[in-house]
N, C-alpha and C positions, 0 to 999 in steps of 0.2 A: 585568619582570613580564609575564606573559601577562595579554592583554587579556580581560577580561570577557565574557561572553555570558548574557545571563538567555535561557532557551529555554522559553517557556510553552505547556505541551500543555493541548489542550483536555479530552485522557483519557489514562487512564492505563494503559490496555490497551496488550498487544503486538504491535496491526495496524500496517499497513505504515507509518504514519507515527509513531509509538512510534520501531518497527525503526531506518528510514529516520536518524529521531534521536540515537537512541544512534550508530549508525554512524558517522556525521558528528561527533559532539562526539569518538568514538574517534580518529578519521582527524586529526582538528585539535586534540590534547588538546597538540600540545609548544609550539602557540602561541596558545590560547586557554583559557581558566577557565570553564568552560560550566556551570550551574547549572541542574539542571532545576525548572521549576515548575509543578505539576499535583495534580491530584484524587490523594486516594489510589487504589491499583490496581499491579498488577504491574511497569508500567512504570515507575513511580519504584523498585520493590523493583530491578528492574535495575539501573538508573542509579546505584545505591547501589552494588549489587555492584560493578560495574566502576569504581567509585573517586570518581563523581563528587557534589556536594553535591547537595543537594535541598529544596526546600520544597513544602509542600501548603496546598492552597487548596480551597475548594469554590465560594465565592461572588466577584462580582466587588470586596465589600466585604472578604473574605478577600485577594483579590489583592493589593487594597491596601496592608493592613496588612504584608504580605509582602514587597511590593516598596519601601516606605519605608524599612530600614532599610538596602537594596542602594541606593538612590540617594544616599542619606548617605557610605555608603562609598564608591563608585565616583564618579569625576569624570568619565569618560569609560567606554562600554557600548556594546554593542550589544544590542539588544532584537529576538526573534524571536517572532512570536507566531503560531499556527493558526487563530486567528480574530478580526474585525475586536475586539471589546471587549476584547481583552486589550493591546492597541497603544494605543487609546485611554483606557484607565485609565492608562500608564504616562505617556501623554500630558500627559494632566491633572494627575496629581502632578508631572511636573518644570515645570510653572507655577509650584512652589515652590520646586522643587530647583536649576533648573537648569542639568542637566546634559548635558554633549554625549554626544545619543543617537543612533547609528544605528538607525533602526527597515528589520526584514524582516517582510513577510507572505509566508507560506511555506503551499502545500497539495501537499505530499510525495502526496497519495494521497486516499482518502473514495470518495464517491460521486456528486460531481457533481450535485446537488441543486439544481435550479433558484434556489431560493431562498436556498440559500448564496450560489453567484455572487452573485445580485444582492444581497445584502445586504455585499458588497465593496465597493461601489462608496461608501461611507460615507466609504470614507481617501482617495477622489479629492484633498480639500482637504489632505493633507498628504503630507511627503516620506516616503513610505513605496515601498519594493522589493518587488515581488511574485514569488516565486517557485514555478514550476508544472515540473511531471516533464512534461508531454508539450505539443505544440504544440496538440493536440484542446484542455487545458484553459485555453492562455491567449488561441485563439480564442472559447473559450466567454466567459470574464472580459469579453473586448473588447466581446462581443455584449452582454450585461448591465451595459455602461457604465463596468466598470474603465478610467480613464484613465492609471494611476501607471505606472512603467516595469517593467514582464512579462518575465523573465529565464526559459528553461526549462533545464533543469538534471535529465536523465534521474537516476531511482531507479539505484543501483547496489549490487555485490556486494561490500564488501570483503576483500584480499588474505586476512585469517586467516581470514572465515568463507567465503569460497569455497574456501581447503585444505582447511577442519574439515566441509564440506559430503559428507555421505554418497552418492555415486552411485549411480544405480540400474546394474544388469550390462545389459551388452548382449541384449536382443531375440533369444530362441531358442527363440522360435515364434510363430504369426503367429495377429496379432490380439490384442486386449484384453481383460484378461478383468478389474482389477480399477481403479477409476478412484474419483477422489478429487476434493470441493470443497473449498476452503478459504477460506472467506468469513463475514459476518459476514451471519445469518438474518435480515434485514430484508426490505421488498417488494423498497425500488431493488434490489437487488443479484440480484433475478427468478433466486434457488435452486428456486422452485417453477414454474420454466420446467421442469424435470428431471423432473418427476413429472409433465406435461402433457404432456411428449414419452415418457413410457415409457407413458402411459394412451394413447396413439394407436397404441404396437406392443409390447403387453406380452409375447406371444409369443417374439417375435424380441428381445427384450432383457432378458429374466427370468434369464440366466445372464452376465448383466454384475454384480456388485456396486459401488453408489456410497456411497461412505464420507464423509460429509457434516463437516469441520473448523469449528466455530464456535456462536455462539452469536447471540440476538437476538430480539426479540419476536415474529417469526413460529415461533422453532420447537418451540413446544409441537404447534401446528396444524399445520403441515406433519408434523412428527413422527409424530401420530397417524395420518396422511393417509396416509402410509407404510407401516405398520404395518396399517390396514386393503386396501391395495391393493396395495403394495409390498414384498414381503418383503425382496427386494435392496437396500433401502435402508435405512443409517442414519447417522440425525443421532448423532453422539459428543458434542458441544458443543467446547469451550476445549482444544485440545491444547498443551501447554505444550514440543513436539518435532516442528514440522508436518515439519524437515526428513525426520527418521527415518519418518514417515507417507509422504511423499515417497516417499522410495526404493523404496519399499515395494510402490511403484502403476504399474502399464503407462499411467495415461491422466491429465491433468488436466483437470475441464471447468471453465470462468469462465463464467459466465451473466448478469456485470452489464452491460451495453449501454454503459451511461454512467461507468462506470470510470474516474478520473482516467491510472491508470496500470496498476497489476494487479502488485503486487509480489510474491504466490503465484503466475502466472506464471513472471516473471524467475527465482525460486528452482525452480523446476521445470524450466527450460532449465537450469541450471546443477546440476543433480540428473539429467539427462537422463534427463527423462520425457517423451513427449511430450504438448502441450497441445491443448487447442481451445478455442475464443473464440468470441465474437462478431465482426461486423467492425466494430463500430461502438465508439466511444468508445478512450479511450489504449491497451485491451490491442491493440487492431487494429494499431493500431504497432508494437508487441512481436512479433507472430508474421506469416510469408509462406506461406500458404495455400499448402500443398504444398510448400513450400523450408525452412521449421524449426517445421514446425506445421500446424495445422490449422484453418478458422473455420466457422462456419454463421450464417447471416443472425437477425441481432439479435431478439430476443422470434418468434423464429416456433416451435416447439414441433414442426411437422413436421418442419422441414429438419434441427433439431437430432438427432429420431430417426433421421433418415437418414443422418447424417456419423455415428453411433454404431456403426449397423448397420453402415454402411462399415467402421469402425476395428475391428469387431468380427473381419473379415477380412481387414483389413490384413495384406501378407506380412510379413518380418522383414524383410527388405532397405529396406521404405521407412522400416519405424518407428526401425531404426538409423540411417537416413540424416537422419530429421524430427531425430531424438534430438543427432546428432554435430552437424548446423547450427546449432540453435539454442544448442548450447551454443558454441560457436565465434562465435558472433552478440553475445553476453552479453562475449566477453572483447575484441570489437571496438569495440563499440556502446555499450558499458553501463562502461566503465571507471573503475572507483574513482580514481585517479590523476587524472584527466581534471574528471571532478564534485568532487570535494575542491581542487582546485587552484580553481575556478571559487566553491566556498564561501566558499575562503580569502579570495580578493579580495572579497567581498561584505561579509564580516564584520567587514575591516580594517578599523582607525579611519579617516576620512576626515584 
């Protein structure tokens, strides 16, 4: 029998830690039983599709009732949770059950929110695995008092959907003309860093169009912000095919500072587009400022207008070259084989 895995998402959306998830229960399906459990939302409609069970939950008194009758059945599990109270519900009921649990805390991606870190540090008192996609977020952990053992284990692409991934054609003509975010419209993730750096040189960047992927409680307001000053820009909200939007685009900009990792990034090197970042936070990691990419200094609004204007005449030669790196970077760096094999051991019964 394959072993067990209850995987409890905090959401049910298809951002990078959704993604991240299915991929992984894909990659480990011929020796584990992975159950997703989460809020209703498109992420479980996946997870369905591609074969695997599901339960839904809203509340952590939902959890409960959800996960009582998987501890009855299962004698042995492994328990994977996105944030600290779902570990700790599961906790609590095998005081009744139990059962021999391997517990992971896993943050595939988000946003780095001060207050999540620190509100990690709650599973100090028990044997719980932490696992973080970049070394940026298990120094952050460390900083806010996570004591448990911090395992990093880079976001990767795997083998079927890096064949089925659409590439963009090689660069045959110079400069940017059509650029793409794909993030999720909140403040952290500073998408309205974009419209503060085109109000500083609206001129010289009124013939760039930015195609804004996502949704999130800022973009009603920014949206409008756009539309009054920006005509080049707009918000689409939830694209359900960011790869095909991908292809589509000469430029990707990530504007979150504190980015655990940047997984529309990674999917962009391997779409060879070229990207620009911040240098700060996980994406900094991801891309070599002038060797497969491109960065500008974190929440500054000028400098970002100026790496645009650059990229706006960028020759062909470089952006083929930023483009062929980073994708060549992704099949060294970021290898599924490598991260799957490193899950594998995590999630075996002890």
């Amino acid at each position: 029998m394959r072993h067990p895995v209850l995987y409890v998402l905090h959401s049910s959306q298809l951002y990078g830690t959704e993604r991240m998830a299915l991929a992984t229960a894909q990659g480990l399906a011929d020796e584990f039983e992975t159950i997703f459990i989460g809020p209703p939302g498109p992420g479980l409609i996946e997870a369905e599709r591609l074969g695997f069970q599901t339960c839904r939950y809203r509340t952590s008194k939902d959890l409960a009732l959800v996960l009582r009758p998987l501890l009855k059945r299962y004698r042995s599990l492994t328990f994977v949770g996105t944030g600290p109270r779902y570990n700790l519900v599961c906790i609590a009921l095998n005081l009744l059950y139990r059962r021999r649990i391997k517990h992971i805390q896993i943050l595939h991606g988000g946003s780095g929110i001060d207050k999540d870190y620190a509100r990690k540090k709650i599973l100090n008192a028990f044997n719980i695995t932490f696992v973080v996609v970049s070394q940026w977020s298990k120094e952050r952990l460390i900083e806010f008092g996570v004591r448990n053992r911090i395992e990093v284990i880079g976001n990767f692409i795997n083998p079927i959907q890096l064949a089925a991934t659409p590439k963009r054609p090689r660069y045959d003509q110079p400069g940017v003309r059509h650029a793409v975010i794909v993030s999720r419209v909140d403040p952290i993730k500073r998408v309205d860093l974009l419209l503060d750096a085109l109000d500083r040189r609206p001129e010289d960047l009124r013939d760039i169009s930015f195609r804004i992927l996502g949704v999130g409680p800022d973009i009603d307001n920014l949206r409008d912000r756009a539309k009054r000053t920006h005509p080049n820009v707009e918000f689409a909200g939830f694209s359900d095919n960011v790869a095909a939007e991908l292809a589509r685009a000469d430029l990707l900009v990530h504007t979150c500072p504190v980015e655990t990792f940047g997984l529309a990034v990674l999917e962009a090197m391997v779409s060879r587009v070229v990207a620009l970042v911040p240098d700060k936070g996980g994406t900094a990691t991801l891309i070599g400022d002038g060797v497969s990419g491109f960065t500008f200094r974190a929440n500054d609004a000028e400098h970002l207008a100026q790496r645009l204007i650059e990229l706006k005449q960028a020759p062909v030669e470089l952006l083929n070259r930023m483009a062929e790196n980073a994708a060549a970077k992704v099949e060294t760096d970021f290898s599924a084989s490598v991260a799957l094999h490193r899950y594998r051991e995590l999630f075996a019964p002890d």
